[in-house]
C-alpha positions in Angstrom: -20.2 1.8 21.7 -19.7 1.8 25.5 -16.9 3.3 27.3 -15.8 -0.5 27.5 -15.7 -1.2 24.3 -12.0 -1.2 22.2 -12.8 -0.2 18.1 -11.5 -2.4 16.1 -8.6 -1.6 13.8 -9.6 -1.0 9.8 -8.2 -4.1 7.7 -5.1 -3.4 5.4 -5.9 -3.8 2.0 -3.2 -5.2 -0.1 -2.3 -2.9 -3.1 0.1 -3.1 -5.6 1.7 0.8 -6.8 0.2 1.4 -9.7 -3.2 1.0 -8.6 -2.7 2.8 -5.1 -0.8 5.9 -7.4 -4.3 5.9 -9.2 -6.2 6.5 -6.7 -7.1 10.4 -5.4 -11.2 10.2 -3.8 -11.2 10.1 -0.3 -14.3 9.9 1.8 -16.0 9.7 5.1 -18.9 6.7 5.5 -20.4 9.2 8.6 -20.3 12.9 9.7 -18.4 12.1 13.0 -15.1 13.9 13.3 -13.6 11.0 14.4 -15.2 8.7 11.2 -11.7 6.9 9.3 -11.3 8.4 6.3 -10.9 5.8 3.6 -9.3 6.0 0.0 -11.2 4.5 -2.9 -9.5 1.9 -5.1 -10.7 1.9 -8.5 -10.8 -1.9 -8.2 -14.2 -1.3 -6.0 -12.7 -1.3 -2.4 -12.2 1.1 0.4 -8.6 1.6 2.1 -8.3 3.1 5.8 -4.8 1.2 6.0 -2.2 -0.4 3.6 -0.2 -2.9 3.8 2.7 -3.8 0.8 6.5 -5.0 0.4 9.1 -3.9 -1.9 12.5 -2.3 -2.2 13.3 0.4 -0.1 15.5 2.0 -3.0 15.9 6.0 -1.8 15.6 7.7 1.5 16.1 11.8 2.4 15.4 13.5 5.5 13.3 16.3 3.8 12.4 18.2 7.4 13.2 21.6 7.9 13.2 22.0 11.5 13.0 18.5 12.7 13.6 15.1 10.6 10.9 14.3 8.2 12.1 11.6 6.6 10.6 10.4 2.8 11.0 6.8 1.2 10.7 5.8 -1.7 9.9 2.1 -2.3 9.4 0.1 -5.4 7.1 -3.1 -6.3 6.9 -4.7 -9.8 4.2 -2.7 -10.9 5.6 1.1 -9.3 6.2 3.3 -6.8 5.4 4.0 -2.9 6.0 7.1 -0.9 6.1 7.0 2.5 6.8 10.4 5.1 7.4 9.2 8.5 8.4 12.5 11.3 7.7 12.9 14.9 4.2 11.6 14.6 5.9 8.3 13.4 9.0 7.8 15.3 9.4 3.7 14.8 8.9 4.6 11.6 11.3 7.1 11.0 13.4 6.1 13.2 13.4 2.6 11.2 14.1 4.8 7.7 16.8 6.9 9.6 18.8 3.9 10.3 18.2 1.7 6.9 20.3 1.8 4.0 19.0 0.9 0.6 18.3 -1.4 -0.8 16.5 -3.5 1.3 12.9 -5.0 1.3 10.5 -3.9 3.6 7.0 -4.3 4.9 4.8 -1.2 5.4 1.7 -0.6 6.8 0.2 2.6 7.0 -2.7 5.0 5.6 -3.0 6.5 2.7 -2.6 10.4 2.5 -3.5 12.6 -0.3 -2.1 16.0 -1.4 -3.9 18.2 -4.1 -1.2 20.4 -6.2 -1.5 23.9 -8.0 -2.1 22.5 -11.0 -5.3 20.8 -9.4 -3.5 16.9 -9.9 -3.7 14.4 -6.6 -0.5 13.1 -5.2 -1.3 10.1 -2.8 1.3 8.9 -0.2 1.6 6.7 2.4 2.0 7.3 6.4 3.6 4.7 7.9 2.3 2.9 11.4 5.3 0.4 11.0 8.3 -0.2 8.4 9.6 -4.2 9.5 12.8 -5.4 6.9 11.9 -8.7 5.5 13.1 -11.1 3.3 12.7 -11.8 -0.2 10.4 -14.6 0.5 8.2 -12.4 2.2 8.4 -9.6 -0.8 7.6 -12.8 -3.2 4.3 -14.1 -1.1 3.2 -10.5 -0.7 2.9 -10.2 -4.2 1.4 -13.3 -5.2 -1.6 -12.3 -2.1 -1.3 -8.9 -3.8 -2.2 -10.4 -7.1 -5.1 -12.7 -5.8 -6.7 -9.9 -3.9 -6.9 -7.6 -7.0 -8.0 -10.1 -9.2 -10.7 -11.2 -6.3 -11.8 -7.2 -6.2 -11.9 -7.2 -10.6 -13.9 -10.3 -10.6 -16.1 -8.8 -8.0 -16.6 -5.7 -9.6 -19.8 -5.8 -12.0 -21.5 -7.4 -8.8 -25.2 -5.7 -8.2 -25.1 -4.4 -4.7 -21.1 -3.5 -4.6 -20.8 0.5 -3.9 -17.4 0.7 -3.9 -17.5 -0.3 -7.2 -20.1 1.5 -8.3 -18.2 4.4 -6.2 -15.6 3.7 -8.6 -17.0 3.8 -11.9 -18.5 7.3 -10.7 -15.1 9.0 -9.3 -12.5 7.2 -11.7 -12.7 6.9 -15.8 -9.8 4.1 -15.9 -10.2 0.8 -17.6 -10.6 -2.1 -15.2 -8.9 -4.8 -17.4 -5.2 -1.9 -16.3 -5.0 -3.7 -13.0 -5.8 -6.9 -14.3 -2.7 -7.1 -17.0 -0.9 -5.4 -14.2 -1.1 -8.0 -11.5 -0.1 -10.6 -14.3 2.9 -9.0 -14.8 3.8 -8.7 -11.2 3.6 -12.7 -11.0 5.6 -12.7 -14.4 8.3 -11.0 -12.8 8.9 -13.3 -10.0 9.1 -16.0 -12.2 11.7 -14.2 -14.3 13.7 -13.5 -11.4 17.3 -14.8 -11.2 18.0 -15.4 -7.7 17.8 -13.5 -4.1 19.7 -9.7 -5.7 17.9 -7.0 -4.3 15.4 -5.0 -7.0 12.3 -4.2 -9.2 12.2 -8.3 -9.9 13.8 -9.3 -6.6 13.9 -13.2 -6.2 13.6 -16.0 -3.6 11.5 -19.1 -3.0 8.1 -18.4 -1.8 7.8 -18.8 1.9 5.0 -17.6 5.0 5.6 -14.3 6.1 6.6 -14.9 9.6 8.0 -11.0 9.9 4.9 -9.8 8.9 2.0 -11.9 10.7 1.5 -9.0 13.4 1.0 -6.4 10.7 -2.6 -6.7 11.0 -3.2 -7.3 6.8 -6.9 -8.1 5.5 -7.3 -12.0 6.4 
């Protein structure tokens, strides 16, 4: 790549919660220091960046010496962690200022953390936090929904290493994230107007707050 030459960004995969939570195998596609490190989905896909919407429902300024500020946002199907500090300040200044509930957009990259007890805690570092509306929340999940389903029906397919990375690195049962992203759609359509939660509500729109958050097309 010349001097010239701008790298493109890494696409952000759509995920819903319960799938990202499952997910602890990181790796590097080449030796170079600088190579993106990527999280494996066990749907069969690689994840440099995130992107999801749900309810902002806690925030606490966990820093010692300076703000470090940790979020916890829900979607129908679980739970999102983001820690945003001086590295991220649009980002934590965005949590510093919001007060739950509210929905919101994230995209960032997925971090892991091993514990003592040897278990994998994966969390989210956020590049930007946007509120949106409960439109938007509704249209992410039905994209969120397609996309896994796309990845499932994509997974027994000869040639796909992610998958095959996958069935190697995590002993989970495909069919999970199918019944999972069901439900998620479920939910919307057992929601019971526009009030702020797990279900959330609102008719299903284009995501106008969120078209310059660089998603996967």
């Amino acid at each position: 790549m010349s001097s010239n030459e701008i790298p493109s960004r890494e696409v952000a995969r759509r995920v819903f919660a319960d799938e990202f939570n499952d997910a602890a195998f990181t790796f590097k596609e080449s030796d170079d220091d600088r190579a993106p490190v990527y999280l494996l989905l066990p749907t069969g896909a690689k994840a440099n960046r995130v992107f999801f919407v749900g309810t902002l429902t806690e925030k606490d300024d966990v820093g010692e010496d300076s703000e470090y500020w940790r979020g916890r946002i829900v979607d129908p199907t679980g739970t999102f962690f983001v820690y945003a500090g001086q590295y991220q300040p649009e980002a934590a200044g965005t949590l510093r200022d919001l007060e739950p509930p509210a929905y919101v957009a994230v995209v960032g990259k997925p971090r892991t953390y091993e514990t003592d007890d040897g278990s994998v805690n994966v969390s989210v570092r956020p590049e930007s936090i946007q509120v949106v509306d409960a439109a938007t929340r509704d249209r992410w999940v039905v994209e969120t929904a397609e996309r896994t389903l796309d990845r499932i029906g994509a997974f027994d397919d000869e040639g796909n290493e992610y998958a095959r990375m996958a069935r190697e690195e995590y002993d989970l049962p495909i069919d999970r994230y199918k019944r999972s992203a069901v439900s998620a759609l479920e939910s919307l359509e057992e929601s019971d107007g526009d009030e702020l939660g797990l279900g959330g509500a609102g008719a299903d729109g284009s995501p106008e707050s969120t078209e310059d958050l660089q998603p996967e097309p």
